[in-house]
C-alpha positions in Angstrom: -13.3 1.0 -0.5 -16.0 0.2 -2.9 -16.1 1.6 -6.2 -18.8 2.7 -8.1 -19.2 3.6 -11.7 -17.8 7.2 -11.4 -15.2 6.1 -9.9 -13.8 4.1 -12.2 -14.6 6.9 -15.1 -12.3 9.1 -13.1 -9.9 6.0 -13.1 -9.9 5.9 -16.8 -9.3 9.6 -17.3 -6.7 9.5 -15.1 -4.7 6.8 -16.6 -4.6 8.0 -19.4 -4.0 11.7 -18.4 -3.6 12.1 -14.6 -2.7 16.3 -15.0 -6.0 16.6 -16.5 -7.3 19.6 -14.7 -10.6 19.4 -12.2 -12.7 21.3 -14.3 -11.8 19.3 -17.4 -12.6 16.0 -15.4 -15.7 17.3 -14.0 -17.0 18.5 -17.5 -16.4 15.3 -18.9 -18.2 12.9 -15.9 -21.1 16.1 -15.9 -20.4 16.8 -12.1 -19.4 19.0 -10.0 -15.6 20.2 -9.7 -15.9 20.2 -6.0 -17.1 16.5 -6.0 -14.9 15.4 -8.7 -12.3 16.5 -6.3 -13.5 14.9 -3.1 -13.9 11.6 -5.4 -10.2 12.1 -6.4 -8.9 13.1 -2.6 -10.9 9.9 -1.6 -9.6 7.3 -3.8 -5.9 8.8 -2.9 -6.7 8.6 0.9 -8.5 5.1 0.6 -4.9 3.9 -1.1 -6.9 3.0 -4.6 -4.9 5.5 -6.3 -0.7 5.4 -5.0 0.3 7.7 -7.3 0.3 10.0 -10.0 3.0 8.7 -12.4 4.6 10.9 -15.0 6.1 8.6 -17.7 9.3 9.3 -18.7 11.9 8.0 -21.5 15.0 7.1 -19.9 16.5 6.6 -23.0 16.3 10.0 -23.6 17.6 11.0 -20.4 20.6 9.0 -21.0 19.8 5.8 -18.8 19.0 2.5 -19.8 16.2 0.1 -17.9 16.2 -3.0 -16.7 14.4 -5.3 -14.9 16.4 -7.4 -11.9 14.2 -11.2 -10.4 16.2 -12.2 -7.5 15.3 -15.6 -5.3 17.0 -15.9 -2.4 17.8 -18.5 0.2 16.6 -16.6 3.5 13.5 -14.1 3.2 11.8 -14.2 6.6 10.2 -10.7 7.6 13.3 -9.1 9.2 15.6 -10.3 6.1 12.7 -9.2 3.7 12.1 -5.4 5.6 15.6 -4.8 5.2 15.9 -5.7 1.5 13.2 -3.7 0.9 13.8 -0.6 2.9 17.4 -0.6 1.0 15.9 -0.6 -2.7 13.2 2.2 -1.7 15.8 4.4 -0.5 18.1 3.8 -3.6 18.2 6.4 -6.6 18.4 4.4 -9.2 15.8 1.8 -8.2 12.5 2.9 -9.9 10.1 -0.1 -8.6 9.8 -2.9 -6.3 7.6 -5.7 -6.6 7.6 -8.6 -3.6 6.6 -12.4 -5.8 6.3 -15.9 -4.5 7.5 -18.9 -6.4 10.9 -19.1 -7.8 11.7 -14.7 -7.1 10.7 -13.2 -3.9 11.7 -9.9 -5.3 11.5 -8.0 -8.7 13.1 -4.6 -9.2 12.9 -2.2 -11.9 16.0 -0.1 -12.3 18.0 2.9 -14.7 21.6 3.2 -15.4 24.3 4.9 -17.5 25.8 1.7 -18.9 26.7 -1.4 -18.3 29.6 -0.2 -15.4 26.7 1.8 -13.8 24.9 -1.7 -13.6 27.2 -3.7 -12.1 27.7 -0.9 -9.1 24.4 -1.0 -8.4 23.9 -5.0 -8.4 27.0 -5.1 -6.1 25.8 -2.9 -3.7 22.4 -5.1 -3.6 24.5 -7.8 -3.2 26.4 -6.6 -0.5 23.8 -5.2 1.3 22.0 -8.8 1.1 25.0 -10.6 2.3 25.0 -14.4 1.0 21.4 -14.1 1.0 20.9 -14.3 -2.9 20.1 -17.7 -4.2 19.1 -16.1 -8.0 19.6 -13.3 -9.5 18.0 -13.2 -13.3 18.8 -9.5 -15.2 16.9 -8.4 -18.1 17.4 -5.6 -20.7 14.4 -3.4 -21.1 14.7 -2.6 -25.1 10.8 -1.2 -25.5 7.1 -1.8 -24.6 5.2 -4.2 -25.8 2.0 -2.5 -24.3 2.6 1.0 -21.9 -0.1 0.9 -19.8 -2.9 -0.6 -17.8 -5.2 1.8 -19.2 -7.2 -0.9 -20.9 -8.3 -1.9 -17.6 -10.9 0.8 -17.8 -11.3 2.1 -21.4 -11.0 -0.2 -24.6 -7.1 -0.1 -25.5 -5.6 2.5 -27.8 -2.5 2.3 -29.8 -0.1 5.5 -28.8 1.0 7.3 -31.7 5.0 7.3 -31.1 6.9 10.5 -30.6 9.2 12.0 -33.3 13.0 11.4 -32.1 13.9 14.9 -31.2 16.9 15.8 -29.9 16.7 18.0 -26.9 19.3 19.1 -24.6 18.1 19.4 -21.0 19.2 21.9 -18.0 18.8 22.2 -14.3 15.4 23.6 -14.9 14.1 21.0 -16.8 15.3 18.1 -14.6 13.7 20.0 -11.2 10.6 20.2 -13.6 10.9 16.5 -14.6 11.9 15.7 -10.7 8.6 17.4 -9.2 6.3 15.9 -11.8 7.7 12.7 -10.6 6.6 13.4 -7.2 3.2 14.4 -7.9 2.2 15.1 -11.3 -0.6 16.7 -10.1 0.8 19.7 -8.5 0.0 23.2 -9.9 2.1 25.4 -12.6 2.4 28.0 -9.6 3.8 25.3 -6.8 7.1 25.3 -9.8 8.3 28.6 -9.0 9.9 27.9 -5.7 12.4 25.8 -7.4 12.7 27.0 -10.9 11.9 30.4 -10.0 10.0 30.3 -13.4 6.7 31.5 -14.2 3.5 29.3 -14.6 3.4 30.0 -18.6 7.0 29.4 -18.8 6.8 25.8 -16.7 3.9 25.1 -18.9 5.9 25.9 -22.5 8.9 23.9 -20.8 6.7 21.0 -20.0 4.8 20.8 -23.4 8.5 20.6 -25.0 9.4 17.8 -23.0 6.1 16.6 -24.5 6.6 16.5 -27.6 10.9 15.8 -27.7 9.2 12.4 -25.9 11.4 13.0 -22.9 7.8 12.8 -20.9 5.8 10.1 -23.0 2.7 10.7 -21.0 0.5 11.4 -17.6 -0.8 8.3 -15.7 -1.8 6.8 -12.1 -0.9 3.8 -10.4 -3.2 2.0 -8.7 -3.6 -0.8 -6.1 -4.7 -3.2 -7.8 -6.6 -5.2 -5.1 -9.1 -2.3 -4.7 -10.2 -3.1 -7.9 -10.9 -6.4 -7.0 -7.8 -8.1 -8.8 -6.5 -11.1 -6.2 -4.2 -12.5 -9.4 -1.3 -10.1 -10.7 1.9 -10.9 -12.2 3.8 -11.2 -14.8 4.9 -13.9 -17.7 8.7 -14.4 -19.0 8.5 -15.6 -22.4 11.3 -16.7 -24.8 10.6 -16.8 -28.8 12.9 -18.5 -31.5 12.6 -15.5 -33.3 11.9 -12.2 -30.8 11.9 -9.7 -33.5 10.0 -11.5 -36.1 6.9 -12.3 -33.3 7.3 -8.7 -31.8 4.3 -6.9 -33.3 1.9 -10.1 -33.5 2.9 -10.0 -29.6 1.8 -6.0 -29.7 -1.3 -6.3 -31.2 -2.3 -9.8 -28.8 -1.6 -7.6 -25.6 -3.6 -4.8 -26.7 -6.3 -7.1 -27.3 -6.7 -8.2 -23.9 -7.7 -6.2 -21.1 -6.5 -8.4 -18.8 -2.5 -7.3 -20.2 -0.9 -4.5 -18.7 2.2 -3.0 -19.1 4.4 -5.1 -20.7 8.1 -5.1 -22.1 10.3 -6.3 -24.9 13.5 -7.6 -23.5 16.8 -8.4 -23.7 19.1 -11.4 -22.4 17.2 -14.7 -21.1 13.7 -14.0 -22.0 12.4 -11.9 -25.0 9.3 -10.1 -23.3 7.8 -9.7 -20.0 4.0 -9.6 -20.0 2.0 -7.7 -17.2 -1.4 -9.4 -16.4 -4.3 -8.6 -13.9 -7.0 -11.2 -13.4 -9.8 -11.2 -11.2 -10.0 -14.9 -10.6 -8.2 -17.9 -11.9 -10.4 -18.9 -14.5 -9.2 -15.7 -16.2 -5.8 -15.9 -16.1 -6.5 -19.7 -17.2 -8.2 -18.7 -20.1 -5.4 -15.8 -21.1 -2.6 -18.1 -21.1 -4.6 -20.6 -23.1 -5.2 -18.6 -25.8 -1.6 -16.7 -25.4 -0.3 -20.5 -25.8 -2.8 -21.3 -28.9 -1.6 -18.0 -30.6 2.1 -18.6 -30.3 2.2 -22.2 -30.5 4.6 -22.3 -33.6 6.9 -19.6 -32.1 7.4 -20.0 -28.3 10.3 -21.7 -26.8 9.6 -21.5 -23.2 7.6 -19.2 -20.4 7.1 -19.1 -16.4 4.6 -17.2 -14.9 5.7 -15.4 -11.3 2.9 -13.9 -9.5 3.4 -10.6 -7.2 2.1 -10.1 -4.1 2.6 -6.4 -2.9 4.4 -3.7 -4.9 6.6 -0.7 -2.7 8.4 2.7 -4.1 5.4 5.5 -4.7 5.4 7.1 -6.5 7.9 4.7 -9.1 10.7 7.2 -10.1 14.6 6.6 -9.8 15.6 9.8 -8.5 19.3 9.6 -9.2 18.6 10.6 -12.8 17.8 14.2 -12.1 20.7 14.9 -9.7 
């Protein structure tokens, strides 16, 4: 599908809040609601947009994230399909993403603890039999950037939430769950579930807001309909993490070619997102990633993705 300029303004509203209603979006592109609608249906059908993505913090939820790069000896197609049908169908799996180079597969996962982990790796494990040559486990302890919303708008800095303590029940985890889904579905589509009234979902949902249990409303989107052919990620390792973190923050939300990206825990210090349109680009970033931390870096490697599964990206074993 070809994009043209509205398209991509719907893109960059969207990102940055995919509930936005029709008649919001259409007032703020001066169109049509009916044609802002058929844009949206269109770029959804065409496969530009995979999903709406509600953000949530897992912390809050009490689960913590981490990121799982696994290599592994034997990955023709029939070894490969099976891996990956296994880790779409698992609850605690949030996203997949199939690499080349070192990892064949990345994961994104939640758990309780540290106990909760190790079940989940072993059952991986087991269900990859002696496949696993590498298996590299990372600690997701904040963002370093949250979205890839500079892709199409220049980058804003989110103001953080206020840590409110909130104590959640069944109502607002099948609220949570069916935002996950499709964040896009309407106040009245609720009641089935909750057996709660529009207004009330709505007052239940802004609370969730602003405890910071939901930290925002975005899309995901293919990236090679927007003409990206380089996306990956960068591993890097400081001598001192926490004294680099915010010169790392404000770098990343410099460049539009960062997305999200993660402050880690264990091996590497930070996991940088990129997109790049062609290999002079990503040439250039790292060049001027490596000028800028010169002094401070200890080591990186770069591991490009090639196709990303799980939409929309939500571990649903957290709401059960």
């Amino acid at each position: 599908m070809r994009l043209d300029n509205k398209d991509r303004k719907i893109l960059g509203l969207l990102a940055e809040n995919s509930r936005m209603p029709y008649t919001q979006l259409a007032k703020k592109l001066r169109s049509e609601r009916n044609a802002v609608k058929y844009r949206v249906n269109k770029l959804v059908k065409n496969g530009v947009i995979r999903a709406f993505e509600t953000e949530l913090d897992f912390h809050k939820l009490g689960y913590k994230e981490y990121l799982c790069y696994m290599g592994f000896y034997k990955f023709d197609n029939i070894t490969k399909n099976k891996i990956i049908d296994f880790l779409k169908n698992h609850d605690f799996i949030k996203w997949i993403g199939e690499c080349f180079g070192k990892y064949q597969i990345k994961i994104r996962l939640s758990a309780v603890d540290e106990e909760h982990l190790y079940k989940i790796l072993s059952e991986l494990e087991k269900n990859c039999s002696l496949s696993i040559r590498r298996k590299t486990v990372l600690q997701i302890t904040g963002f370093v950037k949250q979205r890839n919303e500079s892709l199409f708008s220049s980058a804003r800095i989110k103001k953080p939430q206020k840590d409110l303590k909130i104590k959640l029940d069944k109502k607002d985890l099948l609220i949570l769950r069916k935002l996950c889904e499709n964040n896009r579905e309407t106040l009245i589509s609720f009641f089935d579930q909750t057996k709660l009234s529009p207004e009330a979902v709505r007052l239940r949902i802004k609370k969730l807001e602003k405890a910071g249990v939901i930290a925002g409303h975005t899309i995901n989107i293919n990236h090679k309909a927007l003409g990206i052919v380089m996306w990956g990620n960068m591993l890097v390792k400081f001598k001192d993490p926490k004294k680099v973190l915010s010169k790392l923050k404000e770098f990343a939300l410099q460049k539009k070619s960062i997305g999200r990206s993660f402050a880690l825990f264990g091996e590497w210090n930070a996991e940088l997102g990129f997109a790049a349109e062609n290999t002079d680009v990503l040439h250039d970033l790292v060049g001027e990633f490596l000028t800028k931390f010169s002094t401070e870096l200890v080591d990186y490697e770069i591991v490009f993705n090639q196709e990303a599964h799980k939409f929309p990206p939500t571990p649903m074993g957290v709401f059960k």
